[in-house]
ChimeraX commands (.cxc) that place a marker at each C-alpha (Angstrom):
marker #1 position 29.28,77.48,58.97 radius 0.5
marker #1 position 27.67,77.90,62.14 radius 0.5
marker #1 position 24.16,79.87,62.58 radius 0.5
marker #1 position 23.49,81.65,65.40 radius 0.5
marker #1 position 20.62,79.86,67.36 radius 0.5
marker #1 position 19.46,83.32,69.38 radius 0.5
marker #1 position 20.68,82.60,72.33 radius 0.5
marker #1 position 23.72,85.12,73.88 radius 0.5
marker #1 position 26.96,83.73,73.27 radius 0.5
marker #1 position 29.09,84.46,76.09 radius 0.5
marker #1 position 32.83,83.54,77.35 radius 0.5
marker #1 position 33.31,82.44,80.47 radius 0.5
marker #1 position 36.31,84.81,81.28 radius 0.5
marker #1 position 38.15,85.76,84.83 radius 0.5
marker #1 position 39.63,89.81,84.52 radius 0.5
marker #1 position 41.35,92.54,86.48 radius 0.5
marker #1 position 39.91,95.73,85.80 radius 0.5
marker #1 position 41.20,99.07,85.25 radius 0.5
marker #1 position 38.95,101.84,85.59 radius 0.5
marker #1 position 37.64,105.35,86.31 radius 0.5
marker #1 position 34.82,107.20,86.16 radius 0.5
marker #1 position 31.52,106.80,83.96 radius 0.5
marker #1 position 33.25,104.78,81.15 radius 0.5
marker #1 position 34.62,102.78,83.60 radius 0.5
marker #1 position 31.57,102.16,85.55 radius 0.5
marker #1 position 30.04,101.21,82.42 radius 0.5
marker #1 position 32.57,98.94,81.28 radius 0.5
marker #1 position 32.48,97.15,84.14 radius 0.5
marker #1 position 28.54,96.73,84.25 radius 0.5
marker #1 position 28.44,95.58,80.65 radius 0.5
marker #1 position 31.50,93.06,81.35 radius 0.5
marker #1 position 29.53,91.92,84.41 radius 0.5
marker #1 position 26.20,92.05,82.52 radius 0.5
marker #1 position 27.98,89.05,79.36 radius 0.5
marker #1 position 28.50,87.42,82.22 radius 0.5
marker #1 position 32.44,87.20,83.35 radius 0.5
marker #1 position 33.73,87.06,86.19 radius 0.5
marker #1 position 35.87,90.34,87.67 radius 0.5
marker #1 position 38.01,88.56,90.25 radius 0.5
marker #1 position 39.97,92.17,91.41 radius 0.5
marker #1 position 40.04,96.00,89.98 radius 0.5
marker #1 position 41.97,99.07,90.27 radius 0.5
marker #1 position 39.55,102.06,90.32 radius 0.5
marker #1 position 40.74,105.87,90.66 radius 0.5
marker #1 position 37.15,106.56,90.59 radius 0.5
marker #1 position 35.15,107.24,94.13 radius 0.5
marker #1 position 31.80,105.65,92.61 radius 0.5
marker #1 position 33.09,102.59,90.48 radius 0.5
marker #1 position 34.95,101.64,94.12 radius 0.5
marker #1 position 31.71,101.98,95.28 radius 0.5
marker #1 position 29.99,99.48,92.90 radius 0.5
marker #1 position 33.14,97.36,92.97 radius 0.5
marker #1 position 32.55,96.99,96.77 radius 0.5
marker #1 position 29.35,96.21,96.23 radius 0.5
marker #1 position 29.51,93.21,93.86 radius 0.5
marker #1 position 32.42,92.51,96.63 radius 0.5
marker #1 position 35.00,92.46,94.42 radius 0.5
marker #1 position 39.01,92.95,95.49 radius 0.5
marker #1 position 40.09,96.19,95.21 radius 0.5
marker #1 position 43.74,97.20,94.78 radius 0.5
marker #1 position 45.36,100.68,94.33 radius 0.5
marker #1 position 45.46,102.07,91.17 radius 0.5
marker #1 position 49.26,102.15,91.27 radius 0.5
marker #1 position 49.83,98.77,91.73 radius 0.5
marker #1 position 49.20,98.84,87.86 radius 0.5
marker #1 position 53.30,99.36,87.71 radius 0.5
marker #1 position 54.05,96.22,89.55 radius 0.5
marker #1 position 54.22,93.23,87.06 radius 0.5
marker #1 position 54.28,90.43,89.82 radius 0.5
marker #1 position 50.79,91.54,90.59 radius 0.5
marker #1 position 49.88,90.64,87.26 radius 0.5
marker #1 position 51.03,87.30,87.65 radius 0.5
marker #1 position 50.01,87.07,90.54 radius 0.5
marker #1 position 46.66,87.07,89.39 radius 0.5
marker #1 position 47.06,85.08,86.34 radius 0.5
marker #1 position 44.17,86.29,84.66 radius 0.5
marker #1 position 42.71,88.30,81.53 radius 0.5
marker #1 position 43.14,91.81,82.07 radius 0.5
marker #1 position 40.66,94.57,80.40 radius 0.5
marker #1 position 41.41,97.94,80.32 radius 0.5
marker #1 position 38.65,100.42,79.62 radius 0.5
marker #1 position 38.38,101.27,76.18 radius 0.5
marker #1 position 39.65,98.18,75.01 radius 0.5
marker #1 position 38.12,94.79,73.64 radius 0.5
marker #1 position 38.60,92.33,76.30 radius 0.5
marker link #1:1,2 radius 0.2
marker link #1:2,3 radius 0.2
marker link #1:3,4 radius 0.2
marker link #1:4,5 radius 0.2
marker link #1:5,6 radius 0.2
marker link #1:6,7 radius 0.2
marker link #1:7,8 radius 0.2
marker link #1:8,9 radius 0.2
marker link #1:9,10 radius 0.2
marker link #1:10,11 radius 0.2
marker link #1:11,12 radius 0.2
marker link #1:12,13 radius 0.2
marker link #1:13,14 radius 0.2
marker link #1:14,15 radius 0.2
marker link #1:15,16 radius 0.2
marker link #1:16,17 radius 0.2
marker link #1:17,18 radius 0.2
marker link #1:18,19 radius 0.2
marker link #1:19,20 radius 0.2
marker link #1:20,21 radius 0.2
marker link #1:21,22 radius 0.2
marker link #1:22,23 radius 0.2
marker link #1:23,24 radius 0.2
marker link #1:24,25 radius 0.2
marker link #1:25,26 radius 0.2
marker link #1:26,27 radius 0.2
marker link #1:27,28 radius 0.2
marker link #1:28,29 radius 0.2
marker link #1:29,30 radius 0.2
marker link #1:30,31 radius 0.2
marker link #1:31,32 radius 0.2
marker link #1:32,33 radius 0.2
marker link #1:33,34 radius 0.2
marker link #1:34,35 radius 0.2
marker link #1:35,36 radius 0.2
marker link #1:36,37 radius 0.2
marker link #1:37,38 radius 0.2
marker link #1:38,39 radius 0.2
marker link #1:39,40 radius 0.2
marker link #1:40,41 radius 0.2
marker link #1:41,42 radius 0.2
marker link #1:42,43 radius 0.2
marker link #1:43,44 radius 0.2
marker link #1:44,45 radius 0.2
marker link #1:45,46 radius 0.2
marker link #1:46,47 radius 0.2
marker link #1:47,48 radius 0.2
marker link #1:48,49 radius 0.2
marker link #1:49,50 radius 0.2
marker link #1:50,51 radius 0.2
marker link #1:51,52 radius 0.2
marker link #1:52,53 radius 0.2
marker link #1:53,54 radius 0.2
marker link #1:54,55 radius 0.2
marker link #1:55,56 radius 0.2
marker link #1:56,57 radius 0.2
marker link #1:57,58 radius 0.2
marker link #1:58,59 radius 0.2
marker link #1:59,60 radius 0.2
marker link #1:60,61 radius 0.2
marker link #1:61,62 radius 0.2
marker link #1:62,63 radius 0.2
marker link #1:63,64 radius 0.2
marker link #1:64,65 radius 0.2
marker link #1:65,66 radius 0.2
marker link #1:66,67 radius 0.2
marker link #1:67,68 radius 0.2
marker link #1:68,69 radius 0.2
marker link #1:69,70 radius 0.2
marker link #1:70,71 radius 0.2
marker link #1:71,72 radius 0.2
marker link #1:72,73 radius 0.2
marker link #1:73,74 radius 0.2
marker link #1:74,75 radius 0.2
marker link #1:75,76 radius 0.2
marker link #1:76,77 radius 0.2
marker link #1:77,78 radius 0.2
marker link #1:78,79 radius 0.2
marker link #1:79,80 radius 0.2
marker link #1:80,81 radius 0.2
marker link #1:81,82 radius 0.2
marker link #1:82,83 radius 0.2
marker link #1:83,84 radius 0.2
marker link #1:84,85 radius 0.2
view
């Protein structure tokens, strides 16, 4: 059994995130926050492209969602808001 020592457990993960508006601005804070790394987005928000720019992350349309080579193009962990990463 392992015991918790205190200290924040974290995984060192690389996403793509999806996201809009407040949920997705806080999504992305709190995945930023544990620590991972976003290495590109999609936002159809005005204000999470905003922060994304500022934590200079890649930004792609939102409708490049529908093209799969993108996806492995990136090879990475993708979280979608609402859902556990």
């Amino acid at each position: 059994m392992e015991v918790n020592s205190g200290k924040k457990q974290t995984r060192d993960m690389e996403i793509t995130y999806i996201g809009g508006s407040q949920a997705g601005i806080i999504g992305l804070l709190t995945i930023l926050g544990a620590g991972h790394r976003v290495v590109s987005a999609m936002s159809y928000d005005k204000l999470l492209t905003k922060i994304l720019s500022h934590f200079e992350i890649p930004i792609y349309p939102y409708y490049a969602l529908v093209i799969l080579e993108l996806l492995d193009y990136l090879n990475v962990e993708m979280c979608m808001t609402g859902n556990t990463c």
